[in-house]
MIGUSE-525604 format. One record per atom (N, C-alpha, C): residue number from 1; residue in one letter; atom name; z, y, x. Coordinates in Angstrom, 1 decimal. Last residue first. Layout:
<pagus>
[NUM; A; CA; [Z; Y; X]]
...
</pagus>
This chain:
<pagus>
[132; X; N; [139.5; 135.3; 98.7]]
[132; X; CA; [139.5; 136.4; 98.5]]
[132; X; C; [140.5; 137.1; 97.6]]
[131; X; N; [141.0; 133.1; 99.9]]
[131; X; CA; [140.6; 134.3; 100.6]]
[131; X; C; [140.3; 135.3; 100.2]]
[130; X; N; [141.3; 131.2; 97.9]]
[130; X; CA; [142.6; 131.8; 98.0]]
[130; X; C; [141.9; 133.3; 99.1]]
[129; X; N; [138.5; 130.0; 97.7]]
[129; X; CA; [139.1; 131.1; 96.3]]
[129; X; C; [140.3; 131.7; 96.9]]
[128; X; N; [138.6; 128.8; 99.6]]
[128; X; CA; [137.6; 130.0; 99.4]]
[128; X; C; [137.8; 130.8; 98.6]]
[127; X; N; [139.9; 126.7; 99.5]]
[127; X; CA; [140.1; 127.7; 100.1]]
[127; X; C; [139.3; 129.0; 100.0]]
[126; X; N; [138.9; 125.4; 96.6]]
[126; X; CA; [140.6; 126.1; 96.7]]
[126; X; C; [140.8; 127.2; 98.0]]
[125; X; N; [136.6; 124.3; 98.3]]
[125; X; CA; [137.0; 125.5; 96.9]]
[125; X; C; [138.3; 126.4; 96.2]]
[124; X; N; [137.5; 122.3; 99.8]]
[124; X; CA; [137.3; 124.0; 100.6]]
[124; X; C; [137.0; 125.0; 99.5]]
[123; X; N; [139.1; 120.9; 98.4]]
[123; X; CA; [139.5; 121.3; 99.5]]
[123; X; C; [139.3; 122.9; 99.8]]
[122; X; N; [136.6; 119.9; 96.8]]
[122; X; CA; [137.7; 120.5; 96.2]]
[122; X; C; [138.4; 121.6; 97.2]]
[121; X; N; [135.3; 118.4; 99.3]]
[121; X; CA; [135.0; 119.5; 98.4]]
[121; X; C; [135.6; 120.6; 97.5]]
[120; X; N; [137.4; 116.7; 99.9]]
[120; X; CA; [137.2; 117.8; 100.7]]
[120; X; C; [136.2; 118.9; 99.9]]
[119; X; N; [138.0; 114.3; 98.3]]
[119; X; CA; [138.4; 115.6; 98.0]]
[119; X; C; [138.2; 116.8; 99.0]]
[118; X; N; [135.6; 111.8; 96.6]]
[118; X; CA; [135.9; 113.1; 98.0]]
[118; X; C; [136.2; 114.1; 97.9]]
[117; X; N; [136.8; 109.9; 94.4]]
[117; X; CA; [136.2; 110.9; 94.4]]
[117; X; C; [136.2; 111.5; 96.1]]
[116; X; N; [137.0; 106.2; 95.1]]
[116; X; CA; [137.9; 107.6; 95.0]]
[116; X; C; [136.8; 108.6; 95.5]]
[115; X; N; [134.9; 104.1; 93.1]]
[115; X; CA; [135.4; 104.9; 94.4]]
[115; X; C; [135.4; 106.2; 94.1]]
[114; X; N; [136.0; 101.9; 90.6]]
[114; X; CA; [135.5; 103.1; 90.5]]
[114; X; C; [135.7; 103.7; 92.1]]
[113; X; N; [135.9; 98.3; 90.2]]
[113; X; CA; [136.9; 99.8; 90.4]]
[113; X; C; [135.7; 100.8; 91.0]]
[112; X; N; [133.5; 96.3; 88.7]]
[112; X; CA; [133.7; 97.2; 90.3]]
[112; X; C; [135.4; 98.4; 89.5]]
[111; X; N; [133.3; 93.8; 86.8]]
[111; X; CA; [133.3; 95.0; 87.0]]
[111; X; C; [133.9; 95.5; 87.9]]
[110; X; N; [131.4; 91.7; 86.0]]
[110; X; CA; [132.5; 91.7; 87.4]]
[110; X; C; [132.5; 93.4; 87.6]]
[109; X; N; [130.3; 91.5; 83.8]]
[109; X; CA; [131.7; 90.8; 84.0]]
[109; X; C; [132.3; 91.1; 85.5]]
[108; X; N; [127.1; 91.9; 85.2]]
[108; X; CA; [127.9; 92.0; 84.0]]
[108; X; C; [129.0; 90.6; 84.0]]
[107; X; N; [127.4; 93.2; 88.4]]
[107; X; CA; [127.1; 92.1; 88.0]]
[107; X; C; [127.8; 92.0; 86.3]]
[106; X; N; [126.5; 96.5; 89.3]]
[106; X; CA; [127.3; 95.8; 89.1]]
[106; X; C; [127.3; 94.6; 88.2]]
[105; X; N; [124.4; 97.9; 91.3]]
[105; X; CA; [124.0; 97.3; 89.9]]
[105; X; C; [125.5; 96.4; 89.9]]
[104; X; N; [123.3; 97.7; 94.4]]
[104; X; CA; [124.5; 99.1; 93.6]]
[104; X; C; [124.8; 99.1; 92.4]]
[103; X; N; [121.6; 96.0; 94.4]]
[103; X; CA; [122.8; 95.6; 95.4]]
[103; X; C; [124.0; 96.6; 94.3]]
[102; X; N; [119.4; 96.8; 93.0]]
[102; X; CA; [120.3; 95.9; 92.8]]
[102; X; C; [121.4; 95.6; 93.0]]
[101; X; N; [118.3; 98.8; 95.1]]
[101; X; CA; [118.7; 99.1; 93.6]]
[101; X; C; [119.7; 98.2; 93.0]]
[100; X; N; [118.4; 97.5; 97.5]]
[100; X; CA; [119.0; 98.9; 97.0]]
[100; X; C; [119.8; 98.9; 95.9]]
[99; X; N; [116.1; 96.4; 96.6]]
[99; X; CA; [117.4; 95.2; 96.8]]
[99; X; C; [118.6; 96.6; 97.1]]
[98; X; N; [114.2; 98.3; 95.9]]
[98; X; CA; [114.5; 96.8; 95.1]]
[98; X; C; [115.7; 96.2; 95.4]]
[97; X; N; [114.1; 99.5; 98.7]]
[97; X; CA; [114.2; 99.6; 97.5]]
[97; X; C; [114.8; 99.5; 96.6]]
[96; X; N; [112.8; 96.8; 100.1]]
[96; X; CA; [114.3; 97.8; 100.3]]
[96; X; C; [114.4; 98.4; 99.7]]
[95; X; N; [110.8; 97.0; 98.2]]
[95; X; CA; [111.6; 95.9; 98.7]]
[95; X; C; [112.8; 95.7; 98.7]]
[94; X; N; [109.2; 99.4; 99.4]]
[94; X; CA; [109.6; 98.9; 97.8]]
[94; X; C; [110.1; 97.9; 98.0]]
[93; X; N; [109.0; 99.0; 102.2]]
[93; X; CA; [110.0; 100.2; 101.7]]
[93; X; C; [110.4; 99.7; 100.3]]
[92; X; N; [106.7; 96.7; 102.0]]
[92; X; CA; [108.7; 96.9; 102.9]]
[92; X; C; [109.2; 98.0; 102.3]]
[91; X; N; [105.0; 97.9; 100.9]]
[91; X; CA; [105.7; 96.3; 100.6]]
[91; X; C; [107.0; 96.3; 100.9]]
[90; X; N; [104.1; 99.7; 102.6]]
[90; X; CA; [104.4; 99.9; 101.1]]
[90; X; C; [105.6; 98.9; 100.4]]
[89; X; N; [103.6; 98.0; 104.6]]
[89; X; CA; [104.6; 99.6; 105.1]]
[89; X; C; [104.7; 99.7; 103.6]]
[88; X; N; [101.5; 96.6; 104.2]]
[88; X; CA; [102.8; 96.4; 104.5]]
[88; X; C; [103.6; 97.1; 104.5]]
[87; X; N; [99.7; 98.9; 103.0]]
[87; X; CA; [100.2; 97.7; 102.7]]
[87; X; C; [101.2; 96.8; 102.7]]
[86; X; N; [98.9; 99.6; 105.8]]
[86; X; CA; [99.5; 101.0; 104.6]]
[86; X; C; [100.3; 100.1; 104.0]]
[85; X; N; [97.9; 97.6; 107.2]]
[85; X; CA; [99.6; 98.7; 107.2]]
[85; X; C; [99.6; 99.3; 106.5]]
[84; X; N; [95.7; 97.1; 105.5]]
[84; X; CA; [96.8; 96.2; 105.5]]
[84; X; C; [98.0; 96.5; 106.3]]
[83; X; N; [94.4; 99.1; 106.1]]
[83; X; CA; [95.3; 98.5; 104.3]]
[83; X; C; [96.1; 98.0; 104.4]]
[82; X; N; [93.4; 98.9; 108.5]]
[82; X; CA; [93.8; 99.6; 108.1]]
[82; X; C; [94.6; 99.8; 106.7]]
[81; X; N; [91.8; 96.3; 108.3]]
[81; X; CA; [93.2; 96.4; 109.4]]
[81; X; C; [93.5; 97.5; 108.6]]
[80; X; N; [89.6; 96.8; 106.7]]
[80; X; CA; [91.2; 95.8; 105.7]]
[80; X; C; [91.9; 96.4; 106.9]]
[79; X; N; [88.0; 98.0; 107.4]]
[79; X; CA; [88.4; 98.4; 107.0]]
[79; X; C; [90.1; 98.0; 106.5]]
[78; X; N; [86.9; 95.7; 109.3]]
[78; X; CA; [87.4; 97.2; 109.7]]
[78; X; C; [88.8; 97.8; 108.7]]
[77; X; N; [86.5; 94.1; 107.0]]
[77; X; CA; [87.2; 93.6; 108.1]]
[77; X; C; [88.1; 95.0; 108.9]]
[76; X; N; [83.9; 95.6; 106.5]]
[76; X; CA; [85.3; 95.3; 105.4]]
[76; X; C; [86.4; 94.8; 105.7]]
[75; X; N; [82.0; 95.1; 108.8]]
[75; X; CA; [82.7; 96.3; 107.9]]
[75; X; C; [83.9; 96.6; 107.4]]
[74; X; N; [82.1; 92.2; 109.3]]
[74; X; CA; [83.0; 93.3; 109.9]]
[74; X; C; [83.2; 94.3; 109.4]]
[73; X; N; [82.6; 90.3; 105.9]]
[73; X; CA; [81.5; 91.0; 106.9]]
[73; X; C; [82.6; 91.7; 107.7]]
[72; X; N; [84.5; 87.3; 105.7]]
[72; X; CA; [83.9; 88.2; 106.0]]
[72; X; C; [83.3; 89.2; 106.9]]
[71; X; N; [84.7; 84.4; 107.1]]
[71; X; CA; [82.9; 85.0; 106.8]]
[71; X; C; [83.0; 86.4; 105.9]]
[70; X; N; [87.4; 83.9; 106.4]]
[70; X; CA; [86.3; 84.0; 107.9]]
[70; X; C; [85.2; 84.4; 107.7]]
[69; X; N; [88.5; 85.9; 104.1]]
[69; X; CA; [87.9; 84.8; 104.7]]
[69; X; C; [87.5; 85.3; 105.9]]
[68; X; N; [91.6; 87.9; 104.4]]
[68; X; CA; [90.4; 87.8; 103.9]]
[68; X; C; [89.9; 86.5; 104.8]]
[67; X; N; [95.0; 86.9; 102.7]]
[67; X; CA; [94.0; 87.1; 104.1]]
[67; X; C; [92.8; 87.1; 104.1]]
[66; X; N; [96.9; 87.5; 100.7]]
[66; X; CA; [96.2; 86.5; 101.1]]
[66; X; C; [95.0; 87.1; 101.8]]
[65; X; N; [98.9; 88.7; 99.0]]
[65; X; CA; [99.0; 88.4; 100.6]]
[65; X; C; [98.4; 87.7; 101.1]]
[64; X; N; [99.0; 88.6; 96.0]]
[64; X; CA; [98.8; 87.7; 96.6]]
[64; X; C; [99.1; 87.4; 98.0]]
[63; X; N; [98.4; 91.9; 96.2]]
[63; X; CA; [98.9; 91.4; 95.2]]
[63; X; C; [99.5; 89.8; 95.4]]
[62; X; N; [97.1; 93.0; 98.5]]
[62; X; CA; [97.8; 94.0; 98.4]]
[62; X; C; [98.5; 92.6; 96.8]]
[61; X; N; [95.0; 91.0; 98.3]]
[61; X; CA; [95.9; 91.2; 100.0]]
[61; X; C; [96.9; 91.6; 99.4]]
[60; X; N; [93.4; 91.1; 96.9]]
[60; X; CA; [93.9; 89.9; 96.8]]
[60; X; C; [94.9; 90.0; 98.4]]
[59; X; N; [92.6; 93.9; 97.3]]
[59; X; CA; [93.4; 93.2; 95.8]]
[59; X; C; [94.4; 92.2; 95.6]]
[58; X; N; [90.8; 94.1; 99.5]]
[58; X; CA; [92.3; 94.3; 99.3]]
[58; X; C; [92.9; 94.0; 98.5]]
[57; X; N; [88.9; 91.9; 98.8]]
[57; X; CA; [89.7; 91.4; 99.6]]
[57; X; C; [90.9; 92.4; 99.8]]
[56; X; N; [88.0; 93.3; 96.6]]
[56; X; CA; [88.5; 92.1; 96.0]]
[56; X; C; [89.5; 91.6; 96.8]]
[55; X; N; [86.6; 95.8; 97.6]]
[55; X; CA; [87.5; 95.7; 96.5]]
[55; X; C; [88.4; 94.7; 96.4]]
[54; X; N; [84.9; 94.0; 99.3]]
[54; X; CA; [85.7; 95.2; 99.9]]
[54; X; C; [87.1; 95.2; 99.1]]
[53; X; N; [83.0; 93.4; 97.4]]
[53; X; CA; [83.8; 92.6; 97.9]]
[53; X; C; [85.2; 92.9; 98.5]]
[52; X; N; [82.3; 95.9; 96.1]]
[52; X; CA; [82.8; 95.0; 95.2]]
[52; X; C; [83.5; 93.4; 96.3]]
[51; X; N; [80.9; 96.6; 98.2]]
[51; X; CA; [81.8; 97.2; 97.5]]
[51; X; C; [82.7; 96.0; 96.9]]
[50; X; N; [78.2; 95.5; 99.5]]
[50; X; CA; [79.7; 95.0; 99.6]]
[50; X; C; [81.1; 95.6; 99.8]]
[49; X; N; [76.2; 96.9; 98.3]]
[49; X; CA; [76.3; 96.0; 98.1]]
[49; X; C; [77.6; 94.9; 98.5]]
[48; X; N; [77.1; 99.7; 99.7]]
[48; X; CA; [77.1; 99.8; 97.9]]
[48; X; C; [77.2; 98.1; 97.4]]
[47; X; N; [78.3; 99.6; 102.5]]
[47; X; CA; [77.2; 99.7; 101.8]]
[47; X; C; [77.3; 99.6; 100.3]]
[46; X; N; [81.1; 102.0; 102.3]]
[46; X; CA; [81.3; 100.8; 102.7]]
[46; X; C; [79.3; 100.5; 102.1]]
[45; X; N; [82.5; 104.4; 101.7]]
[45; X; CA; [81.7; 104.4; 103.0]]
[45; X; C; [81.1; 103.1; 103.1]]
[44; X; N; [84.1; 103.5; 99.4]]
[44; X; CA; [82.9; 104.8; 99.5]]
[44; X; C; [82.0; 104.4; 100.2]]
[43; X; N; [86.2; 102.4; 100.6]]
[43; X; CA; [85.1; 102.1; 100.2]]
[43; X; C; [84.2; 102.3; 99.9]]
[42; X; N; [87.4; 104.9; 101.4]]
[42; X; CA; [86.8; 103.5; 102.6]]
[42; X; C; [86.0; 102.9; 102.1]]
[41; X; N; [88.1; 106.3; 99.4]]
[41; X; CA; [87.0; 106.7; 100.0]]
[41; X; C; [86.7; 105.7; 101.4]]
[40; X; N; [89.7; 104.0; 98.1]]
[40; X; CA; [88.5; 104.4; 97.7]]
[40; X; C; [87.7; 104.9; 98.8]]
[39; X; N; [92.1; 104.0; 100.4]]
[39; X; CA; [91.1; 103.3; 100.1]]
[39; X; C; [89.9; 103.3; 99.1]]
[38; X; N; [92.9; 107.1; 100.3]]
[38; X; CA; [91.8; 106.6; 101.1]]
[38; X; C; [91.5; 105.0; 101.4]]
[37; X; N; [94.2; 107.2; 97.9]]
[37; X; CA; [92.7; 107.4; 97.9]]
[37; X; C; [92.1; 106.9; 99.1]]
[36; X; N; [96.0; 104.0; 97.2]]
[36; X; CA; [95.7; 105.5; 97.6]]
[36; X; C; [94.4; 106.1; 97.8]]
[35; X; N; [97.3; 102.7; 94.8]]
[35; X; CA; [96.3; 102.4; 95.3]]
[35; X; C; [96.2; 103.9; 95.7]]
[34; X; N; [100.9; 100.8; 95.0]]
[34; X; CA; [99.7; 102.0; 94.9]]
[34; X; C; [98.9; 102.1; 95.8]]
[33; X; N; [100.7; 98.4; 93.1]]
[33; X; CA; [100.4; 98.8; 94.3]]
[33; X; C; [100.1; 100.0; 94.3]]
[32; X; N; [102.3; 95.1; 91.2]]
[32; X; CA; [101.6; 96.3; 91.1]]
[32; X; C; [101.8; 97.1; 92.9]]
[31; X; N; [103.9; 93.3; 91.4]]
[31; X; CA; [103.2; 93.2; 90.3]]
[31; X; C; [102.4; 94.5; 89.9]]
[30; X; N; [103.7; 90.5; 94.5]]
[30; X; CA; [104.0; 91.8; 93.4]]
[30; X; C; [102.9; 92.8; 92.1]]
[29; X; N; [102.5; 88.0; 94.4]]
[29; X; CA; [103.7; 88.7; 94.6]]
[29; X; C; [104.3; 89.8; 94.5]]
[28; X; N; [101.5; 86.4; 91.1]]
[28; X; CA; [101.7; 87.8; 92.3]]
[28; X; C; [102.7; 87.6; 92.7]]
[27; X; N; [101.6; 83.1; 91.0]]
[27; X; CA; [102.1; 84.1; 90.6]]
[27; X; C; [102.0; 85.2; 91.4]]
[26; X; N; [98.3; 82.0; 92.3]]
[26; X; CA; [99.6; 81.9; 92.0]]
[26; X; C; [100.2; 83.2; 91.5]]
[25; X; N; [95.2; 81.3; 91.6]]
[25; X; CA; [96.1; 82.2; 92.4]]
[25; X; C; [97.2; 81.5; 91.8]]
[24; X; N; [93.0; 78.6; 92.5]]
[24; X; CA; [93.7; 79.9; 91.6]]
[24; X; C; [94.8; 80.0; 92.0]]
[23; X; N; [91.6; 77.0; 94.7]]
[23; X; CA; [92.0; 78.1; 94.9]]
[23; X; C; [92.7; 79.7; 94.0]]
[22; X; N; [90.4; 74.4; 93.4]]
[22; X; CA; [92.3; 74.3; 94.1]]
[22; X; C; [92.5; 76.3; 94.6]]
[21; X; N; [88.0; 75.2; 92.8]]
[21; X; CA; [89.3; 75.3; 91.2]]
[21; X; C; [90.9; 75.5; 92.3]]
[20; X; N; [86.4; 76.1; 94.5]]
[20; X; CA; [87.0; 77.3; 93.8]]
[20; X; C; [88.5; 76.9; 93.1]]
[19; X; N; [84.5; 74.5; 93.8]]
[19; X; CA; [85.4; 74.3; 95.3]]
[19; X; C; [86.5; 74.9; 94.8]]
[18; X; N; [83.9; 74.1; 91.3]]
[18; X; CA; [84.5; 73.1; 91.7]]
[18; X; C; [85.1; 73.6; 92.9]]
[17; X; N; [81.8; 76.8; 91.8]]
[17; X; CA; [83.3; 76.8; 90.8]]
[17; X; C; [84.4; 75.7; 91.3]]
[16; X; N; [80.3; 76.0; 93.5]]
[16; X; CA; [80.5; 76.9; 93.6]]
[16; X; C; [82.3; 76.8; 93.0]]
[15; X; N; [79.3; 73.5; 91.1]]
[15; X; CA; [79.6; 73.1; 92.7]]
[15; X; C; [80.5; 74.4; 93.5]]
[14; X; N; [78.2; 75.4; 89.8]]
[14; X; CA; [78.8; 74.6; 89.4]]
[14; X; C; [79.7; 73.7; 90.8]]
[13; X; N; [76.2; 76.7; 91.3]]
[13; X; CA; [77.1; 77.7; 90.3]]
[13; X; C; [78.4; 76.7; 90.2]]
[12; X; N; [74.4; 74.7; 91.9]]
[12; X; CA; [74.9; 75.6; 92.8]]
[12; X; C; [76.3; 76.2; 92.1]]
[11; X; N; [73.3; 74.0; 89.3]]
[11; X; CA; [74.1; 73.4; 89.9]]
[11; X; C; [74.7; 73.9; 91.1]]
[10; X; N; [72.3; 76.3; 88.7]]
[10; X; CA; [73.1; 75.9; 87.3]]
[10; X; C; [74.4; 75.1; 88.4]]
[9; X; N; [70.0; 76.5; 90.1]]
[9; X; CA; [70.9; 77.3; 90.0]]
[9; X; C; [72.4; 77.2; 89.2]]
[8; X; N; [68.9; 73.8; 89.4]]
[8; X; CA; [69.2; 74.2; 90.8]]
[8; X; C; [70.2; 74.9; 91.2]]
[7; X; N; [67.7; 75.0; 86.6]]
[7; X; CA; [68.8; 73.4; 87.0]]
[7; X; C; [69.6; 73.5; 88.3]]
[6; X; N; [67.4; 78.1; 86.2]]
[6; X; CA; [67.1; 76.7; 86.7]]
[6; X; C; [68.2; 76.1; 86.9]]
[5; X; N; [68.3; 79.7; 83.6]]
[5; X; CA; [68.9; 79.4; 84.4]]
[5; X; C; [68.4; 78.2; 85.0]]
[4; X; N; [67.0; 81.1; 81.4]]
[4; X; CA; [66.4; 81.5; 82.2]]
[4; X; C; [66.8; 81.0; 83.6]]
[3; X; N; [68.7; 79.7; 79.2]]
[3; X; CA; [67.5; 79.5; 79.2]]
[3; X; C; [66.7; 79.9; 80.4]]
[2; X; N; [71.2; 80.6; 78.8]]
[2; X; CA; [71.1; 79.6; 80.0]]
[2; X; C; [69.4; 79.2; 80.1]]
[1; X; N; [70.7; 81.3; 76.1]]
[1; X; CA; [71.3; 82.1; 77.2]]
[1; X; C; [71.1; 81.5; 78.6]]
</pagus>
């Protein structure tokens, strides 16, 4: 398999990986995105040959929060400003959300008293029935 792989190449590859190792990710920061169409169709637009990067640098934006390199191309550059509000704007609402949800989640053992129903509803159903 490596048969067709000069030494040169082998070693580039290898050197490549080594820089690479201090750069594995860490836990997501979150564990999923929605991906909207109009980042496909940005990508769409994007040359065919740096698709696949295009891809990577929102992935690792939208999951990670990690910032594309200095050497990428402007295209994809372009395009990230625009992700990266949808992105944030996504991040922040599901968040608040999240801490929403929780906040209104009673702690097992600390059980909440129940808030008093609103009787004005009642209120105007009794009046409505006495009118006619």
């Amino acid at each position: 398999m490596l048969e067709n792989v000069s030494e040169e190449e082998l070693q580039k590859f290898c050197n490549k990986q080594a820089s690479k190792s201090g750069q594995h990710h860490q836990r997501p920061l979150r564990e999923g995105f929605v991906f909207l169409i109009s980042y496909f169709e940005a990508i769409e637009h994007i040359p065919r040959r740096l698709q696949f990067r295009a891809l990577k640098v929102l992935l690792d934006y939208a999951f990670y929060g990690e910032l594309p390199p200095e050497n990428t191309p402007s295209r994809i550059m372009q395009s990230f400003v625009g992700w990266k509000r949808l992105l944030d704007a996504d991040a922040k609402k599901y968040d608040r959300r999240k801490k929403d949800r929780f906040a209104s989640k009673p702690l097992a053992g600390n059980e909440q008293e129940p808030k008093p129903q609103n009787n004005k509803s009642k209120v105007r159903n009794k009046q409505k029935a006495g009118k006619k």
